[in-house]
C-alpha positions as CSV (number, residue, x, y, z in Angstrom):
1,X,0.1,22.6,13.9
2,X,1.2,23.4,10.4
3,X,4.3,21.4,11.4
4,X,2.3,18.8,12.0
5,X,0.5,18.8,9.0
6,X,3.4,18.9,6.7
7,X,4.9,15.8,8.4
8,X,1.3,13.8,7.9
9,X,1.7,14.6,4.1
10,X,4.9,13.6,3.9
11,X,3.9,9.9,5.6
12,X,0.9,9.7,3.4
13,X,2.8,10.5,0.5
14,X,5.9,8.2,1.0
15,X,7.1,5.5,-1.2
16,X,6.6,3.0,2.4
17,X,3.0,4.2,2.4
18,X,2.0,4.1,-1.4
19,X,4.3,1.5,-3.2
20,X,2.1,-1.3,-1.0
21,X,-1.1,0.6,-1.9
22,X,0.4,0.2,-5.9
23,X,0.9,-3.7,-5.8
24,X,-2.6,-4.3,-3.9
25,X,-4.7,-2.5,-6.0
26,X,-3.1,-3.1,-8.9
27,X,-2.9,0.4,-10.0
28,X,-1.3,1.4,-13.4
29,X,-1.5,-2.0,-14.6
30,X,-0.4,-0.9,-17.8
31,X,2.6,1.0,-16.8
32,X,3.6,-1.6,-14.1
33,X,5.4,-4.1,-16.4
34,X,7.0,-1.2,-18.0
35,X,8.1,1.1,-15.5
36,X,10.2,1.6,-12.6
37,X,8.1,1.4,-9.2
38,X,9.7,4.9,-8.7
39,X,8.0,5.9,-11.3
40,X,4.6,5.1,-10.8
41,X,4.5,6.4,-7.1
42,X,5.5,9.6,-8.7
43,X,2.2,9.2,-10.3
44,X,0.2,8.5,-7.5
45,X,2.5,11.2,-5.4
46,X,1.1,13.5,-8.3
47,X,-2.8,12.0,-8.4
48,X,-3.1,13.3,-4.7
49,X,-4.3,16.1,-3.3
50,X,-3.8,16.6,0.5
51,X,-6.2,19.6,1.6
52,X,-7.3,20.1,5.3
53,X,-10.6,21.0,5.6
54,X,-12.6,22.4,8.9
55,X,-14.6,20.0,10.4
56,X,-18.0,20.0,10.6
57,X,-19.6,22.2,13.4
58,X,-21.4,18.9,15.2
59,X,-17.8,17.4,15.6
60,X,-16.8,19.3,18.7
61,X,-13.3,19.2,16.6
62,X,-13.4,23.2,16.1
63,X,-9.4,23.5,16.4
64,X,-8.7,20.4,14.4
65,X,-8.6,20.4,10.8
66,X,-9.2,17.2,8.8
67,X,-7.9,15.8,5.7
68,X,-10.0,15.1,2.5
């Protein structure tokens, strides 16, 4: 499971998953001009925080944590 786990935070986290997130939000609009796009999903790499969580008891889910 903690396997697992690590390899989901490394796909949320990856430059495939977040530059696209970047250019449709149009986060960082400040540094974007500026900046290399390398450097501003270090910031967003930085800005999360990937924490499982138990899941609620009326989930039936007891043995499968969740991300928040």
């Amino acid at each position: 499971m903690s396997q697992r786990l690590s390899s989901m935070q490394q796909q949320i986290l990856s430059r495939s998953r977040l530059e696209p997130i970047i250019r449709k939000f149009g986060l960082f609009p400040k540094d974007a001009a500026r900046k290399p796009m390398e450097e501003l999903v270090a910031k967003l790499q930085k800005a999360i925080d990937i924490t499982p969580v138990q899941p609620m008891a009326e989930t039936r889910a007891n043995n499968c944590p969740v991300f928040m």
